[in-house]
C-alpha positions as a printed NumPy array, in Angstrom:
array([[  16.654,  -56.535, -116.464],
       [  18.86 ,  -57.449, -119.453],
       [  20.745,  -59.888, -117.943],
       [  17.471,  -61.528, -116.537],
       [  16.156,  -61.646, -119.821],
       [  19.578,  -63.829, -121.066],
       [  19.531,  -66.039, -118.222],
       [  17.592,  -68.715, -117.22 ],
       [  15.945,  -68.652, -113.521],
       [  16.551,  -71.647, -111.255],
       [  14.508,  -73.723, -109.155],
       [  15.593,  -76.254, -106.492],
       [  13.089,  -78.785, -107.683],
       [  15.535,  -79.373, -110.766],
       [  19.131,  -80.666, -111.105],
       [  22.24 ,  -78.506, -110.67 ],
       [  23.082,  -78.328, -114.444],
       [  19.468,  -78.375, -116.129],
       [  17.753,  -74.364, -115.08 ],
       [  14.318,  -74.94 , -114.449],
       [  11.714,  -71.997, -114.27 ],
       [   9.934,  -71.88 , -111.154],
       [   7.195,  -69.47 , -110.609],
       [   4.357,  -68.429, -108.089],
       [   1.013,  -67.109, -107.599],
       [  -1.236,  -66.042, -105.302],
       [  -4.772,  -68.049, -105.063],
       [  -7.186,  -65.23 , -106.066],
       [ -10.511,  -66.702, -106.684],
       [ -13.466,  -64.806, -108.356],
       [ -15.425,  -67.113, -110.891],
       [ -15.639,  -69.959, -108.645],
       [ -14.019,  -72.459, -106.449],
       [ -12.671,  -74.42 , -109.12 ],
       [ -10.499,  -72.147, -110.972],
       [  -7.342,  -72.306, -108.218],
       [  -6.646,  -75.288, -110.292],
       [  -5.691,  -73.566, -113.454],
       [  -3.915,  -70.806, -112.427],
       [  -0.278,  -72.418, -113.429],
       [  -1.292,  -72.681, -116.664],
       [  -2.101,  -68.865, -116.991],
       [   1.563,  -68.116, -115.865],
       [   2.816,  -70.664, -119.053],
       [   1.267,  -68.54 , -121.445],
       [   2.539,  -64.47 , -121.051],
       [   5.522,  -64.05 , -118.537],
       [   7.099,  -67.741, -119.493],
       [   6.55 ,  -68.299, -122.824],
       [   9.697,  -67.212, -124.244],
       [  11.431,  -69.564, -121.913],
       [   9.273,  -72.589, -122.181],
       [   8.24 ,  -72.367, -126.343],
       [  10.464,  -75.235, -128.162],
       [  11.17 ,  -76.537, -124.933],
       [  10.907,  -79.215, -122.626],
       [   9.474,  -79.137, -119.038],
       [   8.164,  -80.514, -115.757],
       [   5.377,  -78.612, -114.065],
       [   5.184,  -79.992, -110.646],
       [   1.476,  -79.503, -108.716],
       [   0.144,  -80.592, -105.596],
       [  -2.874,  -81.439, -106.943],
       [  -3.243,  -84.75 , -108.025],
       [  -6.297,  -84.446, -110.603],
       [  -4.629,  -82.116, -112.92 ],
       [  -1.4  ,  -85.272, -113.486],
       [  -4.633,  -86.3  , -115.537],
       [  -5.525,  -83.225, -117.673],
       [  -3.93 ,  -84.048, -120.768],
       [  -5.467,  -87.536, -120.756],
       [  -8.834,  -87.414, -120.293],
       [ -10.917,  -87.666, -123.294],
       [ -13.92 ,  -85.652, -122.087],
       [ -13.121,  -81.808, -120.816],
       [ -15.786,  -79.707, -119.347],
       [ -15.504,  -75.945, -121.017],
       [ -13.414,  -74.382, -117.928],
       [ -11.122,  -77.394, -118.906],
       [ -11.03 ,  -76.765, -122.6  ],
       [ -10.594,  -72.865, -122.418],
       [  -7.047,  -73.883, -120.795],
       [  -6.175,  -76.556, -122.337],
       [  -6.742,  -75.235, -125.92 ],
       [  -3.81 ,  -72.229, -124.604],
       [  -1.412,  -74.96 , -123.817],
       [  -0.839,  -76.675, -127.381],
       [   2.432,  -76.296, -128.459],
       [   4.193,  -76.533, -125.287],
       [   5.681,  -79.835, -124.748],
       [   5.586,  -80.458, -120.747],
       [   4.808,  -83.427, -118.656],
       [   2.777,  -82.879, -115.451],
       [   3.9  ,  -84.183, -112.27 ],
       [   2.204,  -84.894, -108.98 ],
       [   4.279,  -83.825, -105.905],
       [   2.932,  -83.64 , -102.314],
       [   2.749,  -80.616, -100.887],
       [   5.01 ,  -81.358,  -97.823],
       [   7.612,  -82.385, -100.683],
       [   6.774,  -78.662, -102.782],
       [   8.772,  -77.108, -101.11 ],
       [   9.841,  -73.176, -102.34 ],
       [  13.311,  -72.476, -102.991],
       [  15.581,  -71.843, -100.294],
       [  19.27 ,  -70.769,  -99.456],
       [  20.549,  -74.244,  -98.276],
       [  19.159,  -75.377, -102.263],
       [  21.071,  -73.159, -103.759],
       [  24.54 ,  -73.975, -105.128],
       [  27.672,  -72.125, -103.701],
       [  28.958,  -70.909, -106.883],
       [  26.243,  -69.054, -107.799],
       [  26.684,  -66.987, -104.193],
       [  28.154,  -63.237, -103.62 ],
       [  31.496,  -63.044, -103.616],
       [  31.273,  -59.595, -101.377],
       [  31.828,  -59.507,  -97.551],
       [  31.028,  -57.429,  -95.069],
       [  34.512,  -55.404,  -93.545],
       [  34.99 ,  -54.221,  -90.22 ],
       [  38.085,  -52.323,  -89.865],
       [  38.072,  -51.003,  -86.81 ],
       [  37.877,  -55.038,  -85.931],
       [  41.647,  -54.787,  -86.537],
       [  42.268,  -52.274,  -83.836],
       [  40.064,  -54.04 ,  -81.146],
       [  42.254,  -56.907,  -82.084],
       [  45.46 ,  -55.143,  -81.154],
       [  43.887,  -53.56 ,  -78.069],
       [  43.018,  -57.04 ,  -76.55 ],
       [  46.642,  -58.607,  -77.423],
       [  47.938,  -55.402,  -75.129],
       [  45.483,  -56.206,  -72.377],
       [  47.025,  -58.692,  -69.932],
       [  44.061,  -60.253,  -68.038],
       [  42.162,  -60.866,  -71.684],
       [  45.211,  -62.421,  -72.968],
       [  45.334,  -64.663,  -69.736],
       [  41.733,  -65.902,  -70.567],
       [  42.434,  -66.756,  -74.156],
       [  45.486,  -68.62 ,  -73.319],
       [  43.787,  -70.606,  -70.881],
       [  40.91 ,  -71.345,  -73.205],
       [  42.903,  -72.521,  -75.971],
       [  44.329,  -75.117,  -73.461],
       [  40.962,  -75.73 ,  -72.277],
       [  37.984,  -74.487,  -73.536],
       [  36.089,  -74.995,  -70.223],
       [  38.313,  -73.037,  -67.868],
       [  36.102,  -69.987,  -68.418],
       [  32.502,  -70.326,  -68.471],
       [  30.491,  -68.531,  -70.764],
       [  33.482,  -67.544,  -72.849],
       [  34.545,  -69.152,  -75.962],
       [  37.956,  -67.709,  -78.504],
       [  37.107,  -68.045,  -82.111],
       [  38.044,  -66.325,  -85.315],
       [  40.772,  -64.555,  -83.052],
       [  38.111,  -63.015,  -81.117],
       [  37.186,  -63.554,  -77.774],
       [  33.501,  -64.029,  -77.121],
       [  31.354,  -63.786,  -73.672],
       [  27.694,  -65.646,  -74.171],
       [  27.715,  -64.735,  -78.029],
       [  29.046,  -60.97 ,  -77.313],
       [  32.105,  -59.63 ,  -78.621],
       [  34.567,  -59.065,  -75.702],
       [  36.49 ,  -55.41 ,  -75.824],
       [  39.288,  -54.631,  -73.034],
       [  38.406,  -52.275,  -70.015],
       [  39.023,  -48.672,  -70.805],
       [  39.116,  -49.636,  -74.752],
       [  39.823,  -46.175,  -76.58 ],
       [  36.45 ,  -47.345,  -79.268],
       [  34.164,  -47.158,  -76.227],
       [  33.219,  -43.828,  -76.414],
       [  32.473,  -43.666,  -79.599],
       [  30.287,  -46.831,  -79.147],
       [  28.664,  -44.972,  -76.369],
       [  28.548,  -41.949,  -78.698],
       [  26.824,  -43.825,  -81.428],
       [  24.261,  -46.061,  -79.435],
       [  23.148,  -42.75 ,  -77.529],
       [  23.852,  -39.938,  -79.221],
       [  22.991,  -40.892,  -82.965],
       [  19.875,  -40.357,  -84.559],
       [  18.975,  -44.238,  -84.279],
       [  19.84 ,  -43.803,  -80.495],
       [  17.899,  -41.066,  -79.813],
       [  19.29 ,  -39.89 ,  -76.311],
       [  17.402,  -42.66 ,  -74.914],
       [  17.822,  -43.397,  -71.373],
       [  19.989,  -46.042,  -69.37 ],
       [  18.449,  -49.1  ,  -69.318],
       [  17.359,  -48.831,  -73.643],
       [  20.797,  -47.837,  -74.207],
       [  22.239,  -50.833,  -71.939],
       [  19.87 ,  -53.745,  -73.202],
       [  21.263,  -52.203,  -76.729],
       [  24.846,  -52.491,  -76.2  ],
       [  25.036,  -55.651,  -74.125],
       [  23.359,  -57.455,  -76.919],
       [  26.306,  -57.907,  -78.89 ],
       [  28.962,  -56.007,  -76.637],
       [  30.862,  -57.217,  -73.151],
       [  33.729,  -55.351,  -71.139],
       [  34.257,  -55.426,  -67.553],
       [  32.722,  -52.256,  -65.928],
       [  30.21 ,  -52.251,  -69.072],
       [  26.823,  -50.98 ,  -66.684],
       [  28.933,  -48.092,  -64.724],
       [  30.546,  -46.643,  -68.009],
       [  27.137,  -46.351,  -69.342],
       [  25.276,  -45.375,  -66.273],
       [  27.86 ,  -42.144,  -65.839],
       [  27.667,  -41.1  ,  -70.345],
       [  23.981,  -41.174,  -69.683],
       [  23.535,  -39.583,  -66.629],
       [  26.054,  -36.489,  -68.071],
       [  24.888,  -36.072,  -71.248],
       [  24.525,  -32.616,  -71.923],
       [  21.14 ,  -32.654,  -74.306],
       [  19.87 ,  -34.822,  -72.417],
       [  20.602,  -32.525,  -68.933],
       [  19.195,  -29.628,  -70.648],
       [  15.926,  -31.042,  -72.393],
       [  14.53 ,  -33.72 ,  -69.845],
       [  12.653,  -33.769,  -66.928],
       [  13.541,  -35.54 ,  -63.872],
       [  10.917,  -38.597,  -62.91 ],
       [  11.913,  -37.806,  -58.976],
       [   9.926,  -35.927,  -56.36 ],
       [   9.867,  -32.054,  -56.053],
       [  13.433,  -30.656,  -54.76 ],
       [  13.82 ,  -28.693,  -51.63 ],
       [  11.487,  -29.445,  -47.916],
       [   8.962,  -27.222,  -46.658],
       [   9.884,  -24.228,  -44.92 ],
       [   7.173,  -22.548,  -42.488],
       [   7.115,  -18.71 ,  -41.933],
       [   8.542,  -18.144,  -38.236],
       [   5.604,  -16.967,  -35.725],
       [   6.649,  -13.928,  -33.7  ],
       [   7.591,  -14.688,  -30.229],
       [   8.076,  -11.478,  -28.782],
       [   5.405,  -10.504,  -26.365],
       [   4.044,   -7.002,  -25.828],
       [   3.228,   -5.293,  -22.853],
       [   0.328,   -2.75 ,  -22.24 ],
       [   1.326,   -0.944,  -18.69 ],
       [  -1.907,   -0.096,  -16.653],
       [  -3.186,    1.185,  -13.115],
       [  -6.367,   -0.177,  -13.867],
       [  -7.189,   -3.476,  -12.154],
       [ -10.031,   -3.903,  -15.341],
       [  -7.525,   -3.575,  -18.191],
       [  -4.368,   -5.674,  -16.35 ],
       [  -7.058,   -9.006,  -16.168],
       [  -7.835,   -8.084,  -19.74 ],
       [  -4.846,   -7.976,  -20.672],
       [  -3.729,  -11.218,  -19.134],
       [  -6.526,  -13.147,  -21.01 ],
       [  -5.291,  -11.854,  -23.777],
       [  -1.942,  -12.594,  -23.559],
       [  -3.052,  -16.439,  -22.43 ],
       [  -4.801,  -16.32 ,  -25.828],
       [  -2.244,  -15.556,  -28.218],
       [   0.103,  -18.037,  -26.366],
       [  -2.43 ,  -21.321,  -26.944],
       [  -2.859,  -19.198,  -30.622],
       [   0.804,  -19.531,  -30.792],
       [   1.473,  -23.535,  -29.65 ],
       [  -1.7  ,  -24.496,  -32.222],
       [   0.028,  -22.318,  -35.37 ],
       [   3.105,  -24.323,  -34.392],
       [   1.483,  -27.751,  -34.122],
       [  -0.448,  -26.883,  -37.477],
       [   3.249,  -25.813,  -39.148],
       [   4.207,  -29.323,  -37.769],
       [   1.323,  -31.919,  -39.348],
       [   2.015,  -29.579,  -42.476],
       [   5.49 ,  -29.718,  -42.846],
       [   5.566,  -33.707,  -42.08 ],
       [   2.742,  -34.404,  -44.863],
       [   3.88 ,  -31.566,  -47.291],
       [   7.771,  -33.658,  -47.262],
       [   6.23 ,  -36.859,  -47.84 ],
       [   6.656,  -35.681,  -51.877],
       [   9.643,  -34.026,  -51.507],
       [  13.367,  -34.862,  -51.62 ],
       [  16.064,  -32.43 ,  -49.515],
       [  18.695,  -31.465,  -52.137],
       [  22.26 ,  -30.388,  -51.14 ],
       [  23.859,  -27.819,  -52.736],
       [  26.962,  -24.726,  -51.898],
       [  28.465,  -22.242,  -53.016],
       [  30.813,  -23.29 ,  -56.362],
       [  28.171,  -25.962,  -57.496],
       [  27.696,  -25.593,  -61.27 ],
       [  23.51 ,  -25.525,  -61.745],
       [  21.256,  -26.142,  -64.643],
       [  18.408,  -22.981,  -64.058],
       [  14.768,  -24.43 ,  -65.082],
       [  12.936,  -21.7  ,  -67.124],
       [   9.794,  -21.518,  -68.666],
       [   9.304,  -17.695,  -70.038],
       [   5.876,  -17.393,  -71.451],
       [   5.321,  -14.966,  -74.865],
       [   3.502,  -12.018,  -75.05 ],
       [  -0.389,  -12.485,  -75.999],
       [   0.481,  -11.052,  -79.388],
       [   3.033,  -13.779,  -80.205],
       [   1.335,  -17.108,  -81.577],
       [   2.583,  -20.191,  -79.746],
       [   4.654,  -22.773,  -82.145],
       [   3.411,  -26.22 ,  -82.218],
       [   6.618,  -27.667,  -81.239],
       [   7.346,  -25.383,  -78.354],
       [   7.294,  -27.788,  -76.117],
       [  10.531,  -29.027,  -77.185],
       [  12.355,  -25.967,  -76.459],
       [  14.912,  -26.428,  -73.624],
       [  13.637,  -26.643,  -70.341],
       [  16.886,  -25.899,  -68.672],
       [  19.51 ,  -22.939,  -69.263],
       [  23.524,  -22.654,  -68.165],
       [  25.66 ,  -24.277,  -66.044],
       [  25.502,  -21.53 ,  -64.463],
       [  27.947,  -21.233,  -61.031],
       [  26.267,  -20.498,  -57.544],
       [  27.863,  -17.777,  -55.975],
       [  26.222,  -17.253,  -52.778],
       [  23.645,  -18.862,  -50.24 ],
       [  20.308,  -17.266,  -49.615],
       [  18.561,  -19.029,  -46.564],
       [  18.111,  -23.344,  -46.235],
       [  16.056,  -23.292,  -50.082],
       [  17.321,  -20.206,  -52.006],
       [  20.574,  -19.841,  -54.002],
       [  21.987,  -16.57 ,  -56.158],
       [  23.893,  -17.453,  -59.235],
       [  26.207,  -16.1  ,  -61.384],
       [  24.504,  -14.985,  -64.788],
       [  25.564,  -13.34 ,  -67.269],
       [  25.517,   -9.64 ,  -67.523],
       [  22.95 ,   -8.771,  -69.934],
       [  20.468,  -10.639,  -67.87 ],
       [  17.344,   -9.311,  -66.573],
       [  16.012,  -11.355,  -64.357],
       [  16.395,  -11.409,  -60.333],
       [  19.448,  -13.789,  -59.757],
       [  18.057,  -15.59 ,  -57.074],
       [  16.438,  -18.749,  -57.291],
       [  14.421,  -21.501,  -55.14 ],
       [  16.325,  -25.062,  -54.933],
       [  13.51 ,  -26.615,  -57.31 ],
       [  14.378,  -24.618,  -60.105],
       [  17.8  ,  -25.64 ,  -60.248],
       [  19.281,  -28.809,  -61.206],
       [  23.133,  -29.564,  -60.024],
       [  25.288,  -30.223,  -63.053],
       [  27.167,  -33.844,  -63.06 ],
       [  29.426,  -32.323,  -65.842],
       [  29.67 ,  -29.017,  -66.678],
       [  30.477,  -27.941,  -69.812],
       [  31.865,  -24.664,  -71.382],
       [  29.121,  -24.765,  -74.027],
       [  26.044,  -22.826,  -72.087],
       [  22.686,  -22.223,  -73.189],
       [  22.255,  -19.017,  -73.027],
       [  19.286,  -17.274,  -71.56 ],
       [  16.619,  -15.288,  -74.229],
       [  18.533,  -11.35 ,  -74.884],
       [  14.689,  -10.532,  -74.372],
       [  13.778,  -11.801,  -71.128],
       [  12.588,   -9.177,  -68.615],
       [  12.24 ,   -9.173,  -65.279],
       [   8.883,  -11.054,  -64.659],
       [  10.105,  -13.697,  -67.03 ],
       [   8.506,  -12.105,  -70.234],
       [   9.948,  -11.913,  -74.199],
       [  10.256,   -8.347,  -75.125],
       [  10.096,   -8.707,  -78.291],
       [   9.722,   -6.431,  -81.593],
       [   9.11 ,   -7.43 ,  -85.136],
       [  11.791,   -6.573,  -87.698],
       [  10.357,   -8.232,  -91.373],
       [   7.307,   -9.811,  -93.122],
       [   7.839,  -12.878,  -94.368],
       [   4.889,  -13.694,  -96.313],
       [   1.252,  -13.136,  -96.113],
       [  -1.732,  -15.784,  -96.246],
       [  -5.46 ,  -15.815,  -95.524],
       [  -6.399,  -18.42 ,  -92.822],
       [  -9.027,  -20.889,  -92.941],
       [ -11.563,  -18.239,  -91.253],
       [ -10.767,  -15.59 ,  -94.325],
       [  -8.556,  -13.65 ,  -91.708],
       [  -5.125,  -12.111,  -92.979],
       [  -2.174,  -12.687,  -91.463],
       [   1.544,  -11.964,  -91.676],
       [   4.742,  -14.068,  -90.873],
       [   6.929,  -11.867,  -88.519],
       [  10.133,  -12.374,  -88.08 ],
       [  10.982,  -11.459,  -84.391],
       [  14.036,   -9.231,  -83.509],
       [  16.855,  -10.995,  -82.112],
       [  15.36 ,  -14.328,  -82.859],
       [  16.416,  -17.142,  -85.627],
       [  14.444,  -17.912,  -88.068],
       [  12.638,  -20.247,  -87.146],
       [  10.938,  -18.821,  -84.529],
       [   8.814,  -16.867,  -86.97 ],
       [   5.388,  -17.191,  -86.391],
       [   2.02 ,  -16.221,  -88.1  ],
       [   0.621,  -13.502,  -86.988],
       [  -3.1  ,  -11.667,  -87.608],
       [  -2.694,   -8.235,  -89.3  ],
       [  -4.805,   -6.677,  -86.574],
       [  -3.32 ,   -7.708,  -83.46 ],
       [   0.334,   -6.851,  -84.965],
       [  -1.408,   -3.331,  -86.455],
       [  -3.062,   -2.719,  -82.699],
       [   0.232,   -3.973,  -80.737],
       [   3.018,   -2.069,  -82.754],
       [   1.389,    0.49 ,  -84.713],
       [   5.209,    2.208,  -85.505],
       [   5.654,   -0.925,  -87.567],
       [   4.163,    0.392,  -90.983],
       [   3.039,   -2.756,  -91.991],
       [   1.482,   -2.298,  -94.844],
       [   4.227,   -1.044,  -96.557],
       [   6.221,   -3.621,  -95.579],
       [   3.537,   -6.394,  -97.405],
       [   2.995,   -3.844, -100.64 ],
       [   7.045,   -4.903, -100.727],
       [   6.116,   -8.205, -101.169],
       [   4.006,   -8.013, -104.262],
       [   0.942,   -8.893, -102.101],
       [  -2.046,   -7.202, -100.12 ],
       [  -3.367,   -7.83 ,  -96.23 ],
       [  -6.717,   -7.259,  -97.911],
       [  -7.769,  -10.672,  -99.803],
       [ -11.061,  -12.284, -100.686],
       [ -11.864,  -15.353,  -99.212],
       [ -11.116,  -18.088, -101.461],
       [ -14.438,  -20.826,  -99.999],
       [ -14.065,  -23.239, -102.917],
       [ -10.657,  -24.292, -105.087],
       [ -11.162,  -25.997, -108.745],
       [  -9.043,  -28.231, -110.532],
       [  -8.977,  -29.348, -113.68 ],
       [  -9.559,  -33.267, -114.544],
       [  -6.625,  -34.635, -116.192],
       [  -7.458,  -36.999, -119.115]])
């Protein structure tokens, strides 16, 4: 601001050693059409006048009728009331079309007057040195500098080597990770999926082999493996129940029973060839939306959970962002065409066997595991105790309510909780002792109405 206030503003409709002031304002319009006209010369009088007082200036307009507002004799009163506010500036009022007005702009700006600073790029340097080691890059250059046509699309400039505008790194470049890393992994990347993350980095990046290498880090990313769904149909065909086959035989010296028998038998054989003809239409309609899915013994698995809370235990707003899959986790054994046993960890609950749809095959396992809840029980429920209070709050019905801090749980998975449910549900929790702790009471009025005081 100081050095604003000591320097003149400049203008490109004046010369490169005189500083002009140029200056701009909207066209609002209350008391009538005409006063648009004027509005320049309410800008001379507060924000310019220490600049312009004692001096003079041009004031450029595309409106030709006010070159003549110093020289008519007769002024209406809207022309008087301005006029009268610009004696004792000495200007001179110039018409200019509007095509010609034009604002200031970089290419009217003088050089010197530009930022010295530059942008750096150090890691430039490197790239640099990585393409002088690559043989087949150094190949193209050389042939470009001979003649810039041998290679289409590619041009060498600035001792860089360019493909359509995009900065050409070497195949298997050490920095391409991290530029994979970055553009994927980041917070501005976002774990977004192939063809984002492609159309991203081809913008302004090229190397040979540029769609596989991002293809494979997307594909085996681990958050992405372990928190998104799979657009594909549901794993693992339809497999019908055998029907019996075995026959049974009723041995009889009556003549009655034997023919009864035989009609019976006859029955249950056309019963038998329409269950398998029914198994048949099913089993080709119910694969139309399914995928087969190979997997053996040794394949690393991603196990798709969903445990559900106990009825006691609000829901979180975000909880569907919780991990839908758990592991790697190794499969140890086969269990029929559709069912696999894996290898969990010790401490777990929960039958080891699981249908083909609930696993997903790993495309890079990791050591890092998710590990299953310490709480889950057998039929996939959170066992879960409270261990603290929080805080305490009346809701927006006048109900109290507690925030419990779960056993075994972080922190954030505290939830609020109503004082009765938690009272009825663990009654060897003591809880109000544990809220008369916290300087507070599960007992509150209702508060309907909140006042404030008006600030002067």
């Amino acid at each position: 601001m100081r050095r604003t206030m000591r320097t003149t503003p400049g203008s490109p409709n004046g010369s490169d050693d005189d500083a002009s002031v140029h200056t701009s304002h909207p066209r609002n319009v209350r008391n009538g059409g005409e006063n648009w006209r004027y509005l320049f010369l309410k800008a001379l009088t507060p924000m310019w006048r220490h600049y312009l007082m004692g001096r003079h200036f041009i004031i450029l307009t595309d409106q030709k009728s006010l070159k003549f507002l110093c020289d008519q004799r007769v002024l209406g009163e809207e022309q008087f009331k301005w006029t009268s506010k610009l004696m004792g500036f000495d200007f001179e009022i110039q018409y200019k079309p509007g095509q010609q007005n034009r604002v200031a702009d970089a290419l009217s700006r003088r050089m010197s007057y530009a930022a010295l600073s530059t942008i750096q790029f150090d890691e430039l340097e490197e790239w640099e040195t990585e393409i002088q080691n690559d043989k087949k890059l150094q190949e193209i250059i050389q042939d470009l500098l001979k003649d810039s046509h041998s290679y289409p699309g590619y041009s060498f400039r600035d001792r860089k080597l360019f493909f359509k505008g995009r900065l050409v790194l070497p195949k298997g470049s050490s920095k391409i990770p991290k530029l994979l890393k970055e553009f994927h992994d980041s917070a501005t990347g976002g774990h977004s999926g192939f063809f984002r993350t492609y159309k991203r980095i081809s913008a302004i990046l090229h190397w040979e082999g540029m769609r596989k290498d991002i293809q494979q880090y997307v594909a085996t990313c681990e958050v992405c493996q372990l928190n998104k769904y799979q657009t594909l149909s549901h794993v693992g065909l339809l497999q019908p129940l055998p029907i019996p086959t075995q026959g049974s035989t009723i041995p009889s010296v009556v003549e009655e029973v034997n023919v009864l028998t035989q009609e019976r038998d006859q029955m249950l054989h056309e019963l038998k060839s329409n269950l398998v003809k029914a198994q048949v239409q099913m089993k080709t309609y119910a694969d139309q939306s399914r995928r087969p899915v190979t997997l053996s013994t040794g394949d690393w698995v991603y196990l798709k959970l969903q445990p559900y809370r106990l009825k006691s235990i609000a829901k979180k707003r975000n909880e569907k962002l919780s991990p839908r899959f758990y592991g790697p986790y190794q499969i140890i054994k086969q269990i029929g065409p559709v069912a696999f046993e894996l290898d969990l960890p010790p401490e777990s609950k929960i039958h080891p066997v699981f249908h083909v749809s609930l696993l997903k095959k790993a495309l890079a396992p990791t050591s890092n595991q998710q590990p299953l809840p310490p709480m889950l029980s057998e039929d996939l429920e959170l066992q879960v105790s409270p261990a603290a209070v929080s805080a305490v709050r009346n809701n927006a019905n006048g109900s109290a309510e507690v925030l419990i801090q779960w056993q075994d749980l972080p922190e954030f998975e505290a939830t609020w909780e109503p004082v009765k449910v938690i009272e009825e549900q663990f009654p060897s929790f003591h809880l109000k002792d544990k809220v008369s702790l916290l300087g507070g009471s599960i007992v509150r009025p209702l508060m309907k109405n909140t006042y404030k005081r008006k600030g002067h």
